[in-house]
N, C-alpha and C positions, 0 to 999 in steps of 0.2 A: 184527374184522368191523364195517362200519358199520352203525349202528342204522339201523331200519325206522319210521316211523309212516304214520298217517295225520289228519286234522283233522275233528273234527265241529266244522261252519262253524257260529256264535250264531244265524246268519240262521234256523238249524233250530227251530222251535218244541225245546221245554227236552223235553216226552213222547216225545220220536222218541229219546229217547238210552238208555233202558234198551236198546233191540232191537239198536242199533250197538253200545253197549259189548259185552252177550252174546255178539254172533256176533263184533266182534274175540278177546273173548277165545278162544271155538269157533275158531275159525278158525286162531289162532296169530299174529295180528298182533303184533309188541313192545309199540309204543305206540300209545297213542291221544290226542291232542290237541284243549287246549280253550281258546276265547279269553273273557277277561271285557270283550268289546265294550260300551261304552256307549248303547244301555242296554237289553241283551239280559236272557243269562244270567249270574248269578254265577258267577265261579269255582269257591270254595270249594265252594259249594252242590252243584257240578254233580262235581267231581271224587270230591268226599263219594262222593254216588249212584253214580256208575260205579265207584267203588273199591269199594261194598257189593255189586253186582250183577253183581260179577264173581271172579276168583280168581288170573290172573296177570298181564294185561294192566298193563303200565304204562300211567300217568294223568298226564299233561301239561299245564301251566297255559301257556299263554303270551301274554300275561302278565298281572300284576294291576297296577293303576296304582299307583303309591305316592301321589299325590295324594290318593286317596278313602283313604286306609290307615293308619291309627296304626298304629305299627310292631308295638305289643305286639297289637295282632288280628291282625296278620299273621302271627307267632312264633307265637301260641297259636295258631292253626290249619294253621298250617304242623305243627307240632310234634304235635297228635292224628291229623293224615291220619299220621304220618308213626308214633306208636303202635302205632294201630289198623290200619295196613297198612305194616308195614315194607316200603322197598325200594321200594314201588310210587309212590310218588308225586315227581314232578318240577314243582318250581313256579319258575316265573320272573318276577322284577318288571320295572317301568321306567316311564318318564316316562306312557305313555300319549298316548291322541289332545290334544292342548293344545285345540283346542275344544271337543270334549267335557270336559273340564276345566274349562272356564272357563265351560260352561254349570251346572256344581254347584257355581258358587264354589269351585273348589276349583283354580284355577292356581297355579303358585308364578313367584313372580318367576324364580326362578334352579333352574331342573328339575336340572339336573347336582349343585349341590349337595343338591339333598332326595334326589335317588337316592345319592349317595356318603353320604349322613348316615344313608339308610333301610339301606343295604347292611352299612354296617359292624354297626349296631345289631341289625339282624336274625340275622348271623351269630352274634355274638356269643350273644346269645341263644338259638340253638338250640344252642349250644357248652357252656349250663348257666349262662353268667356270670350276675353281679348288678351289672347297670349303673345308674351315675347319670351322667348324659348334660343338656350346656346346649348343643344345636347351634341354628342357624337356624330348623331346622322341625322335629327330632325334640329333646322335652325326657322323658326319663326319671328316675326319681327312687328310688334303691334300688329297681327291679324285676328280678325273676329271676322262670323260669318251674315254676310246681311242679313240672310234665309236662315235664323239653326230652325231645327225641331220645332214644334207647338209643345211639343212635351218628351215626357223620358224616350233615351232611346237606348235600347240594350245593344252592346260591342259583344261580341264573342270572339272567342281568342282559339284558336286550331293549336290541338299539342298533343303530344305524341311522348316525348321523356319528360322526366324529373326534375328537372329544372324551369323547361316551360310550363308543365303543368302548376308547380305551386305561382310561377309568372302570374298564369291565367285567372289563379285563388286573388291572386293581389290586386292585380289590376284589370282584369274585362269583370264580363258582367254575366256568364256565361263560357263555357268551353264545348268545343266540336271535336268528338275521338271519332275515328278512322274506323273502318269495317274491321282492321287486325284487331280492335278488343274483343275480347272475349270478358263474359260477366264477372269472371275475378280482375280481368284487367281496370274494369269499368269501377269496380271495388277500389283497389289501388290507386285509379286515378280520383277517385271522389278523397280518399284521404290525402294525397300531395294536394289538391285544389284546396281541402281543409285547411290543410299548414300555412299556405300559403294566405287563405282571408284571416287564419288568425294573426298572422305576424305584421299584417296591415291593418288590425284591427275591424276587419269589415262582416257585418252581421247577416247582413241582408240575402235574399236567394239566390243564387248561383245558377242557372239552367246549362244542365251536358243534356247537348244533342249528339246521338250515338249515329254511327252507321252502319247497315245489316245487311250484307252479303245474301242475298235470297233467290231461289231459283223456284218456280214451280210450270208447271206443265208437262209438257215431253220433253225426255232426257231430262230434269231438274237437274237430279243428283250426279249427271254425268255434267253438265255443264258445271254445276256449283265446284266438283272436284277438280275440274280441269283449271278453273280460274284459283282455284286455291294453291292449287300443287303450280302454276306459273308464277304466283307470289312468293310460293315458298311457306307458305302457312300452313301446309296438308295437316302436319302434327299440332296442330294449333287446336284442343279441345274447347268444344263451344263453340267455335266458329263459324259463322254461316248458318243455313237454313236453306232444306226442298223439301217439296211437298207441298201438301194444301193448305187451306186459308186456317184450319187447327194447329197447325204442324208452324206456321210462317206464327201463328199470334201466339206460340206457348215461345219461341222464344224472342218473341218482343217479350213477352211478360217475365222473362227470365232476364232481359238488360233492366227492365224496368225494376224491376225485385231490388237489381245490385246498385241503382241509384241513379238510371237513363229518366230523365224528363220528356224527351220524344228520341223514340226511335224512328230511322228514316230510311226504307229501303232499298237496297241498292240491288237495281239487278244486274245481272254476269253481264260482260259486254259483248256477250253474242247472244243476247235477248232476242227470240224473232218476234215479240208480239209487245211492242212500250206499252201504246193503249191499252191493251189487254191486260198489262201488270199495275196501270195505272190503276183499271178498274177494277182490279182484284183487290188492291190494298185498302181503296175507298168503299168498297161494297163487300168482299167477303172477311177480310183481316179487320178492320176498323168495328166490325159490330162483336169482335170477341175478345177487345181490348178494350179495357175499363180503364 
């Protein structure tokens, strides 16, 4: 069955997310997803809170920059969300906005390799290893973590070109594409993800979590346009979704068709109603998605 989410956008003051998480979890939503925009909300911070004031609802990072991140703070809290709420938490790293990057000193010359150097490290580490590591931008030195995991924990890797996508085949465990795919894009990234687990010889499942540009209510489609044509994606075919809960699940089931494992909906960032889209996806989109 393909997974279900939905997105509490950074845009939302950090106070309005106890009441979302609650009523996804009430409601039966899967997931619920959260971005570490620069320079909103924290990730960690915020996934923390929703995994405490909630009970089943999965909790969705997408993503944390690797730039701002020593690997071992990433491990060490990756690894207590993942204690203290088995199962429930899903985090994903990657390169990040490069100008917001470079407004914290914090750009790397060469992003691909600080993600393949932060990827391996981090896995490794929530696996229990006790690594000593001399890479480019991560240097470890006999560290292991007291706390890892009880058990497997999936990394996903955020990518967007051709280079990091077969990255994410190699090395995460999973990849996160952005709302600008569209179902051929989702297609194209599932084969660079291909090449990339074949050249690493890796057999096992790969989960893409996609994200869906969705509007419904009043003005839907005037809103959905307005955020598209400010992206610059208007001519972008396939892109997005308004209308109702037929309309929002025929094309989930069109990323799902191209190779999406959960789609997770994003709404415009002048949503007047979250609850409202919260409970739309877990009550009316969620029962016409198989």
């Amino acid at each position: 069955m393909t997974g279900l989410g939905a997105v509490f956008r950074p845009q939302l003051a950090p106070e309005r997310l106890r009441a979302v998480a609650r009523l996804a979890d009430e409601a039966g939503l899967e997931e619920l997803w959260l971005w570490e925009d620069c320079f909103r909300e924290g990730g960690i911070s915020t996934a923390a809170a929703a995994l405490a004031w909630t009970e089943r609802v999965r909790i969705g990072v997408g993503l944390l920059p690797v730039p701002l991140r020593n690997v071992a703070i990433t491990a060490m809290e990756t690894a207590s969300l993942h204690r203290m709420f088995p199962g429930r938490a899903v985090l994903g790293v990657g390169h990040g906005v490069q100008d917001w990057m470079g407004q914290v000193g914090a750009r790397a010359e060469s992003p691909l390799t600080l993600l393949r150097e932060h990827l391996d490290a981090l896995r490794a580490l929530l696996r229990g290893e006790r690594l000593t590591v001399r890479g480019r931008y991560v240097e470890l030195d006999d560290v292991a973590l007291d706390w890892p995991p009880r058990g497997a924990v999936e990394v996903l890797a955020g990518a967007t070109g051709p280079r990091t996508l077969r990255l994410a085949g190699e090395a995460a465990d999973g990849t996160i594409l952005t709302a600008s795919t569209s179902p051929d894009g989702v297609r194209r990234a599932r084969r660079l993800i291909d090449e990339g687990r074949a050249a690493a010889g890796r057999t096992g499942p790969h989960k893409v979590v996609v994200y869906l540009l969705a509007a419904t209510g009043a003005d839907a489609a005037g809103r959905l346009r307005a955020e598209l044509e400010a992206e610059g994606l208007e001519s972008v075919p396939e892109l997005g979704v308004a209308g109702d809960a037929e309309a929002v699940a025929g094309a989930v089931r069109r990323l799902a068709d191209a190779g999406a494992d959960t789609v997770v909906l994003q709404p415009t960032g002048d949503e007047p109603d979250l609850e409202g889209f919260v409970r739309f996806t877990a009550e009316e989109v969620r029962p016409l998605v198989k």
